[in-house]
Each structure stands twice: as structure tokens, then as C-alpha cells.
C-alpha positions in Angstrom: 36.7 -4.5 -44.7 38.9 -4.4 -41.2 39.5 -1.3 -41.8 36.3 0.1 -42.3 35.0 -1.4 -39.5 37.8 -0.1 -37.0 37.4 3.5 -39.0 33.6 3.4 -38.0 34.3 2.1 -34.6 36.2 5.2 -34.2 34.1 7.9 -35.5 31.3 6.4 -33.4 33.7 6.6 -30.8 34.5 10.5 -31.0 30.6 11.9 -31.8 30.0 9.8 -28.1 33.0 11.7 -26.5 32.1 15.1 -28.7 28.3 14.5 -27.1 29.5 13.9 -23.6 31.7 17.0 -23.7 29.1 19.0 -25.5 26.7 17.9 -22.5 29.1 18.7 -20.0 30.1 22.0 -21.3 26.0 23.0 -21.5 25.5 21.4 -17.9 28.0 23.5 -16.0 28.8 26.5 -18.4 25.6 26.8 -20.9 23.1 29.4 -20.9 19.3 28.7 -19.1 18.5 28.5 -23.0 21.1 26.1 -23.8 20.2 23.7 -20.7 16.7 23.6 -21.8 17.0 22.8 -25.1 20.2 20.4 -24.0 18.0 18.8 -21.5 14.8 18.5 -24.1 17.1 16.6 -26.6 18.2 14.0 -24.0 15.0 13.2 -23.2 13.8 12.7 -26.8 17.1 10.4 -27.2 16.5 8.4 -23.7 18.9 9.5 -21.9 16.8 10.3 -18.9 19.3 10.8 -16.2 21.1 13.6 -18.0 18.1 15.3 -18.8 16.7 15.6 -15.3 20.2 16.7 -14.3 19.4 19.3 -17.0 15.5 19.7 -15.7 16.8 20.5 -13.0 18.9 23.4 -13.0 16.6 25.3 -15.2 13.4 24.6 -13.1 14.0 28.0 -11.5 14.6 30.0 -14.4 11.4 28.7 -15.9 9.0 28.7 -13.1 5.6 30.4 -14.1 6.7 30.6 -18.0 4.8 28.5 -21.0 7.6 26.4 -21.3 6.9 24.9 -17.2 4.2 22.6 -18.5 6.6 20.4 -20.5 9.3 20.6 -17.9 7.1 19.1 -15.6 5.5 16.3 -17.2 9.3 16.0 -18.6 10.9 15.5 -15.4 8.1 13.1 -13.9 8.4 10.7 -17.2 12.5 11.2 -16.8 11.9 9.7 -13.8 9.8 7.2 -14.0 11.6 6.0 -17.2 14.6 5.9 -14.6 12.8 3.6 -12.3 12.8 6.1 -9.7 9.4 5.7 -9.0 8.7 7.9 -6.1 10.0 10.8 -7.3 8.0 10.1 -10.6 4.5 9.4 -8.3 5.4 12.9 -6.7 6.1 14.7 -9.9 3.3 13.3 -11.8 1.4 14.4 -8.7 2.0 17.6 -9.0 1.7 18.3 -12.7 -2.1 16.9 -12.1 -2.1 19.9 -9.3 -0.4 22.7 -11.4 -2.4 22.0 -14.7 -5.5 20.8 -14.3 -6.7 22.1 -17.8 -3.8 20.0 -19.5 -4.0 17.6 -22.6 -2.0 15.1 -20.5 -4.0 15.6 -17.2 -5.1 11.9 -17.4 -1.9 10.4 -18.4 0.0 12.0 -15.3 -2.8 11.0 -13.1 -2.6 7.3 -14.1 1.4 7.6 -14.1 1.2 8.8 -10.8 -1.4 6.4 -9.2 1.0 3.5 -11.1 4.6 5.3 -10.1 3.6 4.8 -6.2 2.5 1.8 -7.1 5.4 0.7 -8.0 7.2 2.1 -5.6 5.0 0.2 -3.0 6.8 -2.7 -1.1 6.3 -5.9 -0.2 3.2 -6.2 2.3 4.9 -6.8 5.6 6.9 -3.7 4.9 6.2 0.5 5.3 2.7 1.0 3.7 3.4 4.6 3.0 3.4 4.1 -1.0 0.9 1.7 -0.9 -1.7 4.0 0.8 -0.8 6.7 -1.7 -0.7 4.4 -4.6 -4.6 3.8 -3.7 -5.6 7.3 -2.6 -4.3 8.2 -6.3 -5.9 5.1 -8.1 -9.1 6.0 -6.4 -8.9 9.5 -7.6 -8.2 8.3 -10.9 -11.3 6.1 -11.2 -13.5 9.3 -9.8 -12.4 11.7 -12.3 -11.8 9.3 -15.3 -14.7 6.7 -15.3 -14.8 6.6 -19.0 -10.9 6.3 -19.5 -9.3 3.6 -21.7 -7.2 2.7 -18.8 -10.3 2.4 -16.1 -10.3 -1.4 -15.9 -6.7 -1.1 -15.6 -6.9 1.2 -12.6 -9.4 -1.0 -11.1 -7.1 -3.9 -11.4 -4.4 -1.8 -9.6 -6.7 -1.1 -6.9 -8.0 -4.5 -5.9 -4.3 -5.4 -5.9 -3.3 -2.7 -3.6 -6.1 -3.0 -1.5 -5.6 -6.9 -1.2 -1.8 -6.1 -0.1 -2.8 -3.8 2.7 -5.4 -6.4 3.9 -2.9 -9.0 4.0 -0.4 -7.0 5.6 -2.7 -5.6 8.8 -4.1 -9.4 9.0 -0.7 -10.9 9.7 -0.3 -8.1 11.5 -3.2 -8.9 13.9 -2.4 -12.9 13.4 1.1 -12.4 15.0 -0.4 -10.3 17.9 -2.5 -14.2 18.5 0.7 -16.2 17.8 2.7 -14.2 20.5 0.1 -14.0 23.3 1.5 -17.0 24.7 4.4 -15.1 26.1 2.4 -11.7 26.9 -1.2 -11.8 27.5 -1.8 -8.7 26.5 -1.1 -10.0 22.9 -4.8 -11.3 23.2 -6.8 -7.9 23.6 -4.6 -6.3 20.8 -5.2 -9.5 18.4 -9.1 -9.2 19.5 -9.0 -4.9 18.5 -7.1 -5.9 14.8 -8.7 -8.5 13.9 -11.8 -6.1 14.2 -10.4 -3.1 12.8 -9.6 -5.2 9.7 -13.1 -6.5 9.6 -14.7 -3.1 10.4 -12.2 -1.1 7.7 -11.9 -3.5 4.9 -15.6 -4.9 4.5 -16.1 -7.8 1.9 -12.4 -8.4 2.4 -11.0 -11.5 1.0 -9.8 -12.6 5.0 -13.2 -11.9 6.4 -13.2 -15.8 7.0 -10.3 -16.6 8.5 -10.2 -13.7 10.6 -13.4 -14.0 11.9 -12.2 -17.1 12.9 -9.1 -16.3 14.8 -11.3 -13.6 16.0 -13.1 -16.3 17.8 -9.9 -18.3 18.9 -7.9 -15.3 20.2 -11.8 -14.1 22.4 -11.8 -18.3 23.1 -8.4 -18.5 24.5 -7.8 -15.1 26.1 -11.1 -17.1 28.1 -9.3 -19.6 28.9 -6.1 -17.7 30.0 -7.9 -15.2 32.2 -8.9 -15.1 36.2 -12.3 -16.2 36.9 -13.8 -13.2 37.9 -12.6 -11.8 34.4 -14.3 -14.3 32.7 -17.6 -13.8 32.6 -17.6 -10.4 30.1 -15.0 -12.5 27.9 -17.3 -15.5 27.6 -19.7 -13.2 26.5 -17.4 -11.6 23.9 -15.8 -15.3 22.2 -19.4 -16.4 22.6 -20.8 -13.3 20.3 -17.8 -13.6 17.7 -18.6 -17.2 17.3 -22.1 -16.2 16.5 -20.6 -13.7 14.2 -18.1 -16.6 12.3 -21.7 -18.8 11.5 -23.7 -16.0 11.1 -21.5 -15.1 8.1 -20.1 -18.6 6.9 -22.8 -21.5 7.9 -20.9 -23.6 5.9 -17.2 -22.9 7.5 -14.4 -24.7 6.2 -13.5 -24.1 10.0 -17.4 -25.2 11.3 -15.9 -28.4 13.3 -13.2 -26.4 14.9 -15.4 -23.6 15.8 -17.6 -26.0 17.5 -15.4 -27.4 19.8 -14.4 -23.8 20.8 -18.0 -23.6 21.3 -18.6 -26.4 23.3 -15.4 -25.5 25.6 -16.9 -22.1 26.0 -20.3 -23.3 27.1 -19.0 -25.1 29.6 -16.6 -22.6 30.6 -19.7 -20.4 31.2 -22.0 -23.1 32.9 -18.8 -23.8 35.3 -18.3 -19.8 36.1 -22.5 -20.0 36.3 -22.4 -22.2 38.9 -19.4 -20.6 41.0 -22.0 -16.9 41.3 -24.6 -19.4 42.1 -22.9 -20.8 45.2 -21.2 -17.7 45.9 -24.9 -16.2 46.3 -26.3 -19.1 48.7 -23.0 -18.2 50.8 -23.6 -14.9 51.0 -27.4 -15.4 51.8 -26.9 -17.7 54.4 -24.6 -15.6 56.5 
């Protein structure tokens, strides 16, 4: 039984090295021919990296014949099988481009929307993918409203969309944090916070940025020269407005009031320094 076993072992052994010289032999002295059909049977076996090793040196030979269609979609699914999901996003991509009449127009354009998503990283990181991944998911859902896969691609979407949201609202939420140490900080918290509110309406921060909206406007007050003041009242006053306008009910209601309340009197105090600075001038 030993024996048959090790005599098994071994012929499994030599069809594996037989394969992987046959392979190598095709790869660096085959015809165009034998790549292709080389390259098609290691992708029908899983062996993906081999065939796109394959894919690739007969790409050129093949350009603008029949056989370019499969190649494609081929080399995009070798690579995404491979986990190298930009290069599949980019692939798929362009077999959507090349052949839009294709049986498989839908499936490339789904694997390429979910190949960048993929590829996408964490929030606080390059958005790049992330912005494609959603371009691609939105085209998707435009040209395939009735697909299998729509709720899907909606799912994708929200999730995409929710990671760019949370990325440019720490973003703007560390511009607040660090105004301490550089004033500006406060002005460039003040635009994000709006450009987030303005770009991503209905977002899932709309609350709490509206709220450190209010606190970066309330304290840049605060930190500013009197004579700066007055316009910057007028701002933290107008984004308070905006934060119960929006949420009457605030989880942050009590500390909005306060900011409120220090504002007020902020103003009444700057109020009454014009005031007496227009009797002086009158009485001269």
C-alpha cells in the first residue's frame, strides 16, 4: 500500500514538473498560438498568474482580432482573482469601453465598480480608488437599474460614500483641534466643515458638523481682535441658527446654548464699545 502511495506521489510529482516545463517552454519559446491557448488553459485551471504572464505577451499579436474580447475580460478576471484589484478595476474598465455590445458588459462593469472598491483604503488614507470606486458604482446603477446586482451596487455606494464623508469630516475636525497652535486652523475648519455640508447633503455627520461648525465660528470669536469681531459674531451667530434650524431637538442643544449665550454677550459687549466710540467721536 506504501508503495503505491510513494509510486503516486511520484507520478503526480513529474506531470507538475512536465507542466511547469511545458509552461515555461510555451512562455519564452512558444508560438503567439501556443501562448494563447497556454495562457487560456491556465486560466480555466486557476492558475491566474501564469496566465496573465501569458495574456500578456500575446496582447499585441491579438489586438483588433475576434479573439481580443476574451483576452480582455480574461486578463481583468486573472487579476482580480489574483487580488490585484486595481489593475482588475482598470481592466474591467476598459473592456466596458472596448465592447460595449458584449454579453458580459454588465458583469465587467460591476467587477470594475467592486475591483476599485476594493482596492480603496482605509478612510484617512489616498481617496483616489475610492472616488473611482463610486464614479463606477454610479455608472453602474445608471445603466443597469434592473440588474440582479442593483441593490448590491447600491449597498456599495452608500458604503463608499459614507467613507469619503468620514474621511473629509475628520479632516475638517483636526483643522478645529489644531487651531490652538495656529489660528488660521479656525477659517480652514469653518470652509470644511461647509464644504462637507454643501457637497455631501443628507450626510450622516450633518449633526455633528454643524455643530463644530458653530464651535470652530464661536471660538475663532473668541480668539480674534475686537475690531475683527463683529463680522465673526455674525457668522457663529448664523451657524448656530443653522444647528437648531436643522436639529431642534440636538443631542448638543445645551452646549449650543451656552455658545449662544457667550456669543450674545460677546456682541452686546463689542455693541457697546461702537457706541462709546461714536459719542467720542461726536463730542470732539
Amino acid at each position: 500500500m506504501q508503495k503505491f502511495k510513494n509510486l503516486a506521489f511520484l507520478a503526480f510529482v513529474s506531470l507538475l514538473l512536465f507542466s511547469c516545463g511545458e509552461y515555461q517552454k510555451v512562455l519564452n519559446k512558444g508560438t503567439v498560438e501556443d501562448q494563447y491557448k497556454m495562457a487560456v488553459k491556465m486560466y480555466e485551471t486557476k492558475k491566474f498568474a501564469k496566465a496573465i504572464q501569458l495574456f500578456e505577451k500575446v496582447t499585441p499579436a491579438y489586438r483588433g482580432k475576434p479573439q481580443m474580447e476574451r483576452i480582455q475580460f480574461m486578463v481583468a478576471q486573472s487579476n482580480f482573482n489574483e487580488k490585484n484589484y486595481q489593475n482588475a478595476g482598470y481592466y474591467f474598465d476598459r473592456f466596458a469601453k472596448n465592447y460595449p455590445s458584449s454579453s458580459k458588459l454588465e458583469e465587467a462593469s460591476f467587477a470594475s465598480a467592486l475591483s476599485y472598491k476594493l482596492a480603496s483604503p482605509e478612510f484617512s488614507k489616498d481617496p483616489t480608488d475610492t472616488n473611482k470606486a463610486l464614479d463606477a458604482f454610479q455608472s453602474f446603477i445608471n445603466a443597469f437599474p434592473t440588474s440582479e446586482k442593483i441593490d448590491e451596487a447600491n449597498q456599495h455606494y452608500k458604503e463608499l460614500r459614507y467613507k469619503l464623508q468620514k474621511k473629509y469630516f475628520e479632516i475638517a475636525k483636526t483643522y478645529y483641534t489644531t487651531a490652538d497652535y495656529d489660528l488660521r486652523n479656525y477659517k480652514a475648519a469653518i470652509q470644511a466643515f461647509d464644504n462637507l455640508l454643501s457637497d455631501y447633503l443628507g450626510s450622516e455627520f450633518k449633526e455633528e458638523a454643524l455643530l463644530y461648525r458653530l464651535k470652530a465660528a464661536h471660538d475663532f470669536v473668541l480668539k480674534s481682535y475686537d475690531r475683527r469681531k463683529p463680522e465673526r459674531i455674525k457668522d457663529a451667530l448664523e451657524a448656530y441658527d443653522k444647528l437648531i434650524r436643522n436639529y431642534p431637538e440636538s443631542k448638543y442643544l445645551d452646549e449650543a446654548k451656552k455658545m449662544y449665550e457667550t456669543l450674545v454677550k460677546e456682541q452686546e459687549r463689542i455693541n457697546t464699545l461702537i457706541e462709546n466710540s461714536k459719542e467720542l467721536q461726536d463730542s470732539k
